[in-house]
C-alpha positions as a Python dict, from the first residue, in 0.01 Angstrom:
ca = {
    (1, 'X'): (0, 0, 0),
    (2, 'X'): (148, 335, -87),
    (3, 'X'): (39, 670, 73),
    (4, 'X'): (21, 886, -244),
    (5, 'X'): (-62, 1241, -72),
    (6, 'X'): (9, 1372, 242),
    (7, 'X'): (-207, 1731, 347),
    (8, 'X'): (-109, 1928, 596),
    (9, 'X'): (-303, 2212, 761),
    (10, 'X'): (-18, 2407, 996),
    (11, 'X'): (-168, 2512, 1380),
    (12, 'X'): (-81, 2860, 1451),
    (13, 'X'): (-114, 2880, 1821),
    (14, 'X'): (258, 2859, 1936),
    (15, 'X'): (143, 2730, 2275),
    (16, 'X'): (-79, 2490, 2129),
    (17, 'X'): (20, 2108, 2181),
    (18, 'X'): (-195, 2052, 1828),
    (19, 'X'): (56, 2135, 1521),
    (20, 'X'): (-132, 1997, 1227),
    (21, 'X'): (-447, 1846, 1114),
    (22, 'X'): (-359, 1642, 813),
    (23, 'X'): (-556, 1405, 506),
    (24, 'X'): (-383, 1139, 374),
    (25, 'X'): (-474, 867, 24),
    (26, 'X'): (-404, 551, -23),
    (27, 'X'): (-308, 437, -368),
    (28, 'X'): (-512, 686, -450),
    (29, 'X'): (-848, 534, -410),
    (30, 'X'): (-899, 592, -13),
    (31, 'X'): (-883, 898, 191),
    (32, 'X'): (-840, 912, 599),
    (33, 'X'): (-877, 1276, 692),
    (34, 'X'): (-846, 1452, 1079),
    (35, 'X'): (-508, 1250, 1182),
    (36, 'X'): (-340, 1510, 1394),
    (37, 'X'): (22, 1615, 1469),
    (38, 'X'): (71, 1651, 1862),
    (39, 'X'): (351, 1753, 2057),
    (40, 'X'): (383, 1502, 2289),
    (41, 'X'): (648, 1477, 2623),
    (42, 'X'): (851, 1258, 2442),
    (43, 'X'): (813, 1487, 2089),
    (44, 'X'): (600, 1472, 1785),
    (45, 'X'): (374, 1196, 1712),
    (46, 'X'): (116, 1157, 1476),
    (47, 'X'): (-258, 1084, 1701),
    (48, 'X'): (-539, 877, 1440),
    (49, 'X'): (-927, 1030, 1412),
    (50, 'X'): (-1113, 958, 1675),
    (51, 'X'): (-1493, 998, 1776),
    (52, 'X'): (-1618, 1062, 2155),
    (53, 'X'): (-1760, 786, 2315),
    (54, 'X'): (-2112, 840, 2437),
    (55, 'X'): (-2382, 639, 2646),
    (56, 'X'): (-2731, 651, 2630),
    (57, 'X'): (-2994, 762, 2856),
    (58, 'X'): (-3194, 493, 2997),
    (59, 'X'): (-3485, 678, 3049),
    (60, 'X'): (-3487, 872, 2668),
    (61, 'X'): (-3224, 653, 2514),
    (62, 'X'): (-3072, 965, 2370),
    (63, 'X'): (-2661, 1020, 2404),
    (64, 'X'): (-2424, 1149, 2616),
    (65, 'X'): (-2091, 1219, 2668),
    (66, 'X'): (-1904, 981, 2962),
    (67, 'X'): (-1897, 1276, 3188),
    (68, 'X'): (-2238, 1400, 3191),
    (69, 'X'): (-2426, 1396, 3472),
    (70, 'X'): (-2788, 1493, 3316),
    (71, 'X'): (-2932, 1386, 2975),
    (72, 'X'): (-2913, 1682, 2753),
    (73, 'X'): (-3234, 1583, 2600),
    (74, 'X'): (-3449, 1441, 2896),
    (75, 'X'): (-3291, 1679, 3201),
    (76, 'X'): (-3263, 1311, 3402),
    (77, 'X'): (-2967, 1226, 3603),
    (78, 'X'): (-2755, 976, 3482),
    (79, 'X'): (-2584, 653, 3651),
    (80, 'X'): (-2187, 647, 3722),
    (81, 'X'): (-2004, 575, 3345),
    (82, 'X'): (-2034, 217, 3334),
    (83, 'X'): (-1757, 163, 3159),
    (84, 'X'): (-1406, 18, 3263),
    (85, 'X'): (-1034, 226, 3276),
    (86, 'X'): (-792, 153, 3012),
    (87, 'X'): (-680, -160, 3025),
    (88, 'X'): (-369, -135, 2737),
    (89, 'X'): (-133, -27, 2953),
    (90, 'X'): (-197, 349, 2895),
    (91, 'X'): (-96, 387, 2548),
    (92, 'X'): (-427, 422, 2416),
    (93, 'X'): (-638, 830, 2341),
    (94, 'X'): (-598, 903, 2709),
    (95, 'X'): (-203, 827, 2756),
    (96, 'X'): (-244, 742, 3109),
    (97, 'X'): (-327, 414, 3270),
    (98, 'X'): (-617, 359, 3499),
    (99, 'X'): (-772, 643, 3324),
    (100, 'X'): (-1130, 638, 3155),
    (101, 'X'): (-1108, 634, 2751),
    (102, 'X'): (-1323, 918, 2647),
    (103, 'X'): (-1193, 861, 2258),
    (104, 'X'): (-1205, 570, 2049),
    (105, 'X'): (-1002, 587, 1756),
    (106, 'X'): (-1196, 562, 1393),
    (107, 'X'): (-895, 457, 1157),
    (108, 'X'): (-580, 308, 1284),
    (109, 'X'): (-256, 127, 1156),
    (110, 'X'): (-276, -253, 1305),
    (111, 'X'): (94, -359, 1249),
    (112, 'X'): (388, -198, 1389),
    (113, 'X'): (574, -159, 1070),
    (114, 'X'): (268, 51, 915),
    (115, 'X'): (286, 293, 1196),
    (116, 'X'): (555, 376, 1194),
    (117, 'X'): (562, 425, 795),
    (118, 'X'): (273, 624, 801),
    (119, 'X'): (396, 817, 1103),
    (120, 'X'): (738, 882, 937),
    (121, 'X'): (578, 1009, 629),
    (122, 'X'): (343, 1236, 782),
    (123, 'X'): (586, 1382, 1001),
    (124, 'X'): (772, 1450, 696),
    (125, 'X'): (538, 1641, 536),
    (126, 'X'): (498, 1795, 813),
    (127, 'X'): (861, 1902, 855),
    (128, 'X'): (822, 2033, 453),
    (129, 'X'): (512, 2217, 553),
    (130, 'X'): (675, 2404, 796),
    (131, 'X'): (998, 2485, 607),
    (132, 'X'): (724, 2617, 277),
    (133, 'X'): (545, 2846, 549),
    (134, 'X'): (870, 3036, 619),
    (135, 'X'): (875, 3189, 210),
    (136, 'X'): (682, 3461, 190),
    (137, 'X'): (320, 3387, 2),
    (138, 'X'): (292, 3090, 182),
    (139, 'X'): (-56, 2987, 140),
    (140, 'X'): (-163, 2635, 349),
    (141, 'X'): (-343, 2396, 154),
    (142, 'X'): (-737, 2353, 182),
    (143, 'X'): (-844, 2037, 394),
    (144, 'X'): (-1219, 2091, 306),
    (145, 'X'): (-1213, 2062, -18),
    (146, 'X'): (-1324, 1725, -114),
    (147, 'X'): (-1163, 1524, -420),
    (148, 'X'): (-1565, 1470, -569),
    (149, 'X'): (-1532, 1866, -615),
    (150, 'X'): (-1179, 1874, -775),
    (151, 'X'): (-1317, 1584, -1024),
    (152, 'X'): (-1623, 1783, -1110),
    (153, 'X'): (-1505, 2162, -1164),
    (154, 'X'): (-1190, 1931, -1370),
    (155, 'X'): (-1447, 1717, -1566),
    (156, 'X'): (-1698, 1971, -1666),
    (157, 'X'): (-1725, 2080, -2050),
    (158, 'X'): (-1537, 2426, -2094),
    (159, 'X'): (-1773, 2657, -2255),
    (160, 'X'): (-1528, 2983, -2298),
    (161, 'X'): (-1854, 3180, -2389),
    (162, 'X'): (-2075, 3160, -2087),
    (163, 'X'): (-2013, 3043, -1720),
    (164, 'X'): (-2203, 2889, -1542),
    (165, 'X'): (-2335, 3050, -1219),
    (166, 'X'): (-2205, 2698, -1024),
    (167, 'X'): (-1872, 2765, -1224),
    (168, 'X'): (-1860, 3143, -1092),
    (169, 'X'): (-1929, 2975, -752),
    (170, 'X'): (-1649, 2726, -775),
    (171, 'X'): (-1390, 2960, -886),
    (172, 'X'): (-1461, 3181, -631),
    (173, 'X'): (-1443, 2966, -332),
    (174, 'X'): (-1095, 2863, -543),
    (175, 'X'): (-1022, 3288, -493),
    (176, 'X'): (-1091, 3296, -120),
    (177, 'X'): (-718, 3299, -62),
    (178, 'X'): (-714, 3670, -131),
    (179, 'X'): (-1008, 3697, 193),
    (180, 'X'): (-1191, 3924, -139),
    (181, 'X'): (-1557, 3762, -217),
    (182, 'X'): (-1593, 3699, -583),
    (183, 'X'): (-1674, 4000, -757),
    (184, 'X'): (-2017, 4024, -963),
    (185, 'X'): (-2156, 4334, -1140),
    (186, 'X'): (-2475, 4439, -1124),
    (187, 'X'): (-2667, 4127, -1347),
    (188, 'X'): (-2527, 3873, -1072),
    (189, 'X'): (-2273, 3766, -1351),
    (190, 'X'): (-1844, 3749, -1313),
    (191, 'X'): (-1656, 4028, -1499),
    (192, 'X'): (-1488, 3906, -1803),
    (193, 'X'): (-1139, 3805, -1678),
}
């Protein structure tokens, strides 16, 4: 399996253990996104997406989060979490053991070997990222925008003559970068470029 692009979105709070949120594909067919770089005691490591974990109300059946005292739907107390402490020795989203695992992780490597592959690659995009924020008119790469939208502005019919209001649209989310809104005149049409 080869890891054929690496995105990185760059944290800008220096005091901020979070550095990165990053995407990666998978021979080019499979995208994980929301894998985050973290500085950790020991340095940078590369933490998978995770989800909260939740419990339901008995009374309403609706969920919680672990820590929640009250149903945020019904307003009736809930029971002690019945759920049991880490048992993996601590390594797992909380990092210490005997503590309660409020995350479970969505996507993760199972072998060793891929770990640390996929944690050594990210971290050296990561590394890359940094160095291409230092040039001046650095601009980070977009996270949100999905591949089906790349395919679909790239496989639509050019029509030099009119565009389409969705192409106007498209192009200028692509302008944003600037922090301008795209510019229309007065019949709600682009400017000719």
């Amino acid at each position: 399996m080869e890891m054929t692009d690496v995105r990185i979105k760059l944290i800008q709070e220096p005091n901020d253990r979070l550095k990165a949120v990053c995407s990666i594909t998978l021979d080019n067919v499979f995208v994980v996104r929301d894998m985050k770089v973290v500085e950790g005691s020991q340095g940078l490591f590369v933490a998978m997406p995770s989800r909260k974990l939740s419990a339901s109300c008995q009374r309403c059946r609706s969920k919680n989060h672990l820590k929640a005292r009250f149903c945020n739907e019904c307003g009736s107390k809930l029971p002690p979490p019945r759920h049991a402490p880490e048992s993996n020795g601590g390594h797992g989203s909380s990092g210490f053991a005997g503590r309660t695992k409020m995350h479970r992780d969505i996507a993760h490597p199972i072998t060793t070997e891929f770990r640390e592959m996929l944690q050594s690659r990210i971290l050296e995009s990561f590394n890359a990222e940094l160095e291409l924020a230092r040039q001046p008119g650095y601009l980070p790469k977009d996270l949100d925008e999905t591949d089906e939208t790349v395919e679909a502005v790239e496989a639509a019919p050019a029509n030099d003559d009119e565009t389409s209001e969705y192409d106007a649209l498209i192009a200028g989310l692509r302008g944003r970068g600037s922090g301008e809104p795209p510019r229309r005149d007065s019949g709600g049409q682009r400017p000719p470029a």
